[in-house]
C-alpha positions in Angstrom: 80.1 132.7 137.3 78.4 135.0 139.4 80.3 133.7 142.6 83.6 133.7 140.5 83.2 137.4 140.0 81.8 137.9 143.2 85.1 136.2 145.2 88.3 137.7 144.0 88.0 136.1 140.4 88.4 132.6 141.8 87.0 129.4 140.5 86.3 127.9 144.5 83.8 125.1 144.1 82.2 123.3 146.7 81.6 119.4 146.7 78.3 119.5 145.6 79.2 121.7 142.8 82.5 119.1 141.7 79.6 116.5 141.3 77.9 118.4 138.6 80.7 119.4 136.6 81.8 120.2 133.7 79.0 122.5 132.3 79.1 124.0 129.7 77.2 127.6 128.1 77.6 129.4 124.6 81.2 127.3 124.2 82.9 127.3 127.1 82.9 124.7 129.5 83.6 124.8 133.2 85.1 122.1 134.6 87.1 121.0 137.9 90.0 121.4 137.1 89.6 124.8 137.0 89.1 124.8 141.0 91.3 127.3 142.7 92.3 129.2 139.5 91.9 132.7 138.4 89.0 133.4 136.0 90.8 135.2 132.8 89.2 138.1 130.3 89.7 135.2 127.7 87.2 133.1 129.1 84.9 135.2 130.3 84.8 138.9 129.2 81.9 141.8 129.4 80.5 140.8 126.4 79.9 137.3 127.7 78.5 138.8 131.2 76.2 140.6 129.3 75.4 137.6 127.2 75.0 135.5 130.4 72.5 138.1 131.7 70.5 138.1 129.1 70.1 134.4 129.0 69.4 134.7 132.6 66.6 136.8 131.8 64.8 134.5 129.4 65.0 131.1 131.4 63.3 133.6 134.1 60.9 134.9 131.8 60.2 131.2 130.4 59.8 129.7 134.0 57.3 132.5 135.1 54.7 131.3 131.9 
């Protein structure tokens, strides 16, 4: 998400990153066909990137312990 945001709203995924796909967090899945499409408000609004931080946070948190 993070380089979605980062690169003109743009699902661009490397090889490497088609071999892991789909994934999935809090519902909504990620998968390749979504390469070269334009990330939408409905899948991913502020609420979620605030969600997504804060889930960031604790796998940090939990993986300095």
């Amino acid at each position: 998400m993070r380089n979605v945001i980062s690169h003109e709203g743009i699902f661009d995924f490397r090889p490497h990153y088609l071999k892991i796909l789909p994934v999935s967090w809090r519902g909504k899945k990620i998968t390749k066909d979504m390469n070269k499409s334009a990330l939408t408000s409905a899948f991913f609004d502020r609420l979620d990137a605030i969600k997504l931080h804060y889930d960031m946070r604790l796998f940090v948190e939990r993986e300095i312990r």
